[in-house]
C-alpha positions, 0 to 999 in steps of 0.5 A, a space after each residue: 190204858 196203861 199195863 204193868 210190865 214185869 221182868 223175869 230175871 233168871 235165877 243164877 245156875 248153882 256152880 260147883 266150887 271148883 277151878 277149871 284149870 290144869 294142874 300145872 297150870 293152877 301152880 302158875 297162877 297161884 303165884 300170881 294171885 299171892 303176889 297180888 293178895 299181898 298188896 291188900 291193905 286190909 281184909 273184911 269178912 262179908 257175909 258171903 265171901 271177902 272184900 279186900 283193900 288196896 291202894 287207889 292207883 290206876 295200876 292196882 285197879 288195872 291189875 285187879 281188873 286183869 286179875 277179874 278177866 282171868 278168874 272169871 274163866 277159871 272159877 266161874 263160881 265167883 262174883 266180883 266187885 270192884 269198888 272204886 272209893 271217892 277222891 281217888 281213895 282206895 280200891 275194894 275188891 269183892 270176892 263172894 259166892 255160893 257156900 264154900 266160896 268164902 273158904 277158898 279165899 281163906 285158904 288163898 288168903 291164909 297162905 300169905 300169913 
């Protein structure tokens, strides 16, 4: 006899939109993300949230996997995805979430206009 197995996967907890880090703090790292949003090459909209380009080198995909690590802690409401192109081509970087995420990464983005 055979049996069917199924798997349960737990639907994913609704995190408020919200930086956990102090104030002084989130200056600081502010600053790190504008210096690493201004290497972007291009921007696109996703349904819900950004994908932004950058240079297929080993070092931007070394900082974008830092940048990742560490927002990951502070804004836990992010999903990520880093998409690595064939032939050594561009990187992706995947910024989505729940509703209001995609303003939050306008804002980081508009700032550097």
């Amino acid at each position: 006899m055979s049996q069917t197995a199924s798997i349960t996967i737990p639907i994913a907890q609704e995190l408020p939109i919200a930086c956990t880090l102090a104030e002084a703090d989130r200056a600081a790292r502010r600053d790190e993300i504008d210096g690493l949003f201004s290497g972007r090459q291009e921007v696109r909209e996703l349904p819900d949230g950004y994908a932004l380009r950058f240079a297929g080198e080993e070092a931007w995909a070394a900082r974008l996997l830092g940048f990742i690590a560490a927002e990951r802690t502070c804004c836990p409401f992010f999903t990520f995805a880093l998409v690595f192109e064939p032939g050594q081509g561009p990187l992706w970087l995947h910024l989505r979430g729940p509703e209001g995420t995609k303003d939050v990464v306008a804002g980081l983005l508009g700032a550097l206009e």
